[in-house]
N, C-alpha and C positions, 0 to 999 in steps of 0.2 A: 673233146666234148665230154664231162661227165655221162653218167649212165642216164640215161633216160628212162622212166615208166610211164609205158603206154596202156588205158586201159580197153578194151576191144567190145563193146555193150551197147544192147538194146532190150530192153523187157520184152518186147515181143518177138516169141520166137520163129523161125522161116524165116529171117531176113537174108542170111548168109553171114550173120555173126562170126562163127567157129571156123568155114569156109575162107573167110577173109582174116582173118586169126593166123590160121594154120599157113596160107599163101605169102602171106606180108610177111612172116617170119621167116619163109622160106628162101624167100625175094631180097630180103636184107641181107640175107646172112648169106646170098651168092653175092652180094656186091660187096664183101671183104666183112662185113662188122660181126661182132659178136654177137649173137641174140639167144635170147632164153624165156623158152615158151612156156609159159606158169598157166596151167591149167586147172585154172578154180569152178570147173561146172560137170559135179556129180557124174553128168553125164558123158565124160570125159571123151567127147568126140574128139578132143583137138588131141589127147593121146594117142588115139589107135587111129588118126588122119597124118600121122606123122611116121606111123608103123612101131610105135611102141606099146608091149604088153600093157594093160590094166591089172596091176599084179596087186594081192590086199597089202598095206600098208606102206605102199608106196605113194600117196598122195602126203598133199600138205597137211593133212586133219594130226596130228599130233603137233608139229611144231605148231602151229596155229593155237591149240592149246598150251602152248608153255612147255613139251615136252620134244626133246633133240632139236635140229635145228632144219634150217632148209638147206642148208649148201649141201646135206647127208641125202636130201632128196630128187640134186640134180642128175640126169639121165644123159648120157651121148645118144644124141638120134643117126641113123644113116644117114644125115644131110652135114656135112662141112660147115663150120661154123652156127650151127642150130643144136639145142641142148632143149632139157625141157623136163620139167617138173610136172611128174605127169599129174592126173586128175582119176579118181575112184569113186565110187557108190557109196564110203564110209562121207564123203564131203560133206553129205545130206542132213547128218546131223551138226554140222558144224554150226548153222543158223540157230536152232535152240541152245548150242551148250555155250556161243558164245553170248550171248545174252545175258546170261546169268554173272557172265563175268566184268572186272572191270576195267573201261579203255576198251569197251567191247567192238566200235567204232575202228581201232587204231592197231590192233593183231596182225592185218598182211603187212603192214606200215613195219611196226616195229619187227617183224620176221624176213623181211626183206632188208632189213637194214646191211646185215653180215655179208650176203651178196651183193649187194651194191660195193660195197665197203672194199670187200675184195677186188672189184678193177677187172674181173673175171669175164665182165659181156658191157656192150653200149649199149644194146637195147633189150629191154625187159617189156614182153607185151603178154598184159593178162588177157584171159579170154574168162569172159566172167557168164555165170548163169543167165539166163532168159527168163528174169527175173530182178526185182528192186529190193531183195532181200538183204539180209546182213552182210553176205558174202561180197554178193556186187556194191555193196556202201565201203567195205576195208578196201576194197579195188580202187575206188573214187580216194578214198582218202589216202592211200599209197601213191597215186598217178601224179604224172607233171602234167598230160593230156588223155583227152577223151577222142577215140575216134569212133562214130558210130555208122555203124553201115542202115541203109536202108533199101529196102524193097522198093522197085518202082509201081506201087499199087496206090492207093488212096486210103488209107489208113496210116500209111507211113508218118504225115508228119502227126499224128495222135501219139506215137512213140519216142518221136523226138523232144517233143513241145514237154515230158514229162520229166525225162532225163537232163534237159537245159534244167527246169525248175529244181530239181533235187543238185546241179552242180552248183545253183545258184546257192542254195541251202549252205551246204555244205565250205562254201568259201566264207558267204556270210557269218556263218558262226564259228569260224576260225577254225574247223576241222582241217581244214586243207584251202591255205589261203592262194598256192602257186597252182588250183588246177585249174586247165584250160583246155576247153575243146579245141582240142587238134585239127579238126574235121569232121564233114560229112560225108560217107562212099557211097553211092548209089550202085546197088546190086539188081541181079536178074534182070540186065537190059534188054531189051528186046525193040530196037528203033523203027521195028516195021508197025509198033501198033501206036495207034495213037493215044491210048494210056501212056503209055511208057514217058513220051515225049511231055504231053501235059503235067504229070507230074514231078519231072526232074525240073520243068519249066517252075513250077510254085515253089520247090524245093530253094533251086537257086534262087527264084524271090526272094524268099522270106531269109535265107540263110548266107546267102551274096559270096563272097571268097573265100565262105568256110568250107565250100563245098568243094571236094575233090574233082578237078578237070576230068580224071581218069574214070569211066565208067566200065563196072565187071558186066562182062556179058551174059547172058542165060545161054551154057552149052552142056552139052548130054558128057562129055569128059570131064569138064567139072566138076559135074554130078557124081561119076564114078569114080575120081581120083581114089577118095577118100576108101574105097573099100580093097582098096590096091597097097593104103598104109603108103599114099606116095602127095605130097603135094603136086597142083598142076604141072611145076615146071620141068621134076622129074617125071611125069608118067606121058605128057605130051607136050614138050617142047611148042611146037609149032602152034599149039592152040591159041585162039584168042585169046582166051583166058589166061594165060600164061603171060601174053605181051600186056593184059592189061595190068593184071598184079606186079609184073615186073616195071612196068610204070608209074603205077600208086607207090611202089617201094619207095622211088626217085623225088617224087612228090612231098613223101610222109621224111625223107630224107633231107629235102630244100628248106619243107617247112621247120623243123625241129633246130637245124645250124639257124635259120634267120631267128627263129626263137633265141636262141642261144647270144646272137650276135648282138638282140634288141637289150638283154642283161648286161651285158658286160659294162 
């Protein structure tokens, strides 16, 4: 199977974005595949949730401008088969400078092309801004799919219903005619309340087979993974959390080959 780009987004932030970013990467790349964690959100949680420094000039903001490349910006993380392009506080301006430039739409597109090219990882999953800015539009228009996590609250599908409309966009005008939501992950489950349940219930309404079987749970380990610089499944095995990501991996795995298989 060619390399795949996945892109990991919602504008509103608290869903468990970067959380399911950082797991899915971690989760794939224990079940044999290459992956490679391109972290385009200033706020570079999905770097130091994988236990690498935030070091200056290590992010993508120069090759995104036209200056070195990205393959000079891949990272080995602790994890076997996961690498990762970290993410920095210079990213912030990337939104204004690319603006001014032009193809300013198509930068992570054309910067990504070299690693793909290379044959170096099968899956490439950005973790994009909590935000519909420039950054997360080059994500959209670099991706083969969109997966978006959502919060079990009710405002949730206000964030999706926004993200469909700008993929719509964006195919429509010939930016990115192959992309396709991947999925929907419903995050911070909690089955004992009856929020929880009513809302994943509308969700699957409205959204039908897009929506991920696998649901991540709300637990106090996943919470802390991240300040440990470890994904769930190295810091607690046993957690739920752990068995569900390791699940969605399997899922975001089945879906991407029958993707593949409906091309051929």
């Amino acid at each position: 199977m060619p390399t795949k780009v996945i892109a990991v987004a919602n504008q509103k932030g608290g869903v468990g974005k970067t959380t399911t970013a950082v797991n899915l990467a971690a989760c794939i790349a224990a079940m044999g595949k290459k992956v490679l964690l391109f972290d385009l959100d200033p706020q570079a949680n999905a770097t130091s949730g994988v236990g690498v420094e935030k070091t200056e000039g290590g992010s993508a903001y120069k090759p995104l401008l036209g200056e070195g490349t990205l393959l000079e910006k891949v990272q080995k993380t602790a994890y076997k088969g996961l690498d990762i392009i970290p993410g920095e506080v210079d990213l912030c301006a990337v939104d204004i400078e690319l603006a001014r430039t032009e193809n300013y739409l198509l930068r992570v597109s054309q910067a990504l092309k070299p690693v793909i090219d290379s044959g170096r990882f099968d899956i490439i999953l950005l973790d994009c801004p909590p935000s519909l800015g420039i950054l997360t539009m080059n994500a959209f228009a670099a991706a083969d799919g969109l997966l978006v996590p959502l919060q079990c609250e009710y405002f949730a599908l206000e964030g999706i219903s926004m993200v469909n409309r700008i993929l719509t966009q964006l195919r429509d005008n010939g930016v990115n005619a192959r992309l396709e939501l991947l999925g929907v992950v419903m995050t911070m489950y909690d089955g004992r309340t009856k929020l929880a349940q009513t809302v994943v219930s509308e969700v699957r309404e409205h959204f039908g087979d897009k929506v991920f079987e696998t649901m991540i749970p709300r637990t106090t380990k996943l919470a802390e993974a991240p300040s440990f610089g470890k994904p769930i499944i190295y810091y607690d095995k046993y957690n739920p959390a752990s068995a569900a990501y390791e699940l969605l991996a399997q899922e975001v795995a089945e879906r991407l080959q029958a993707g593949e298989r409906a091309t051929e």
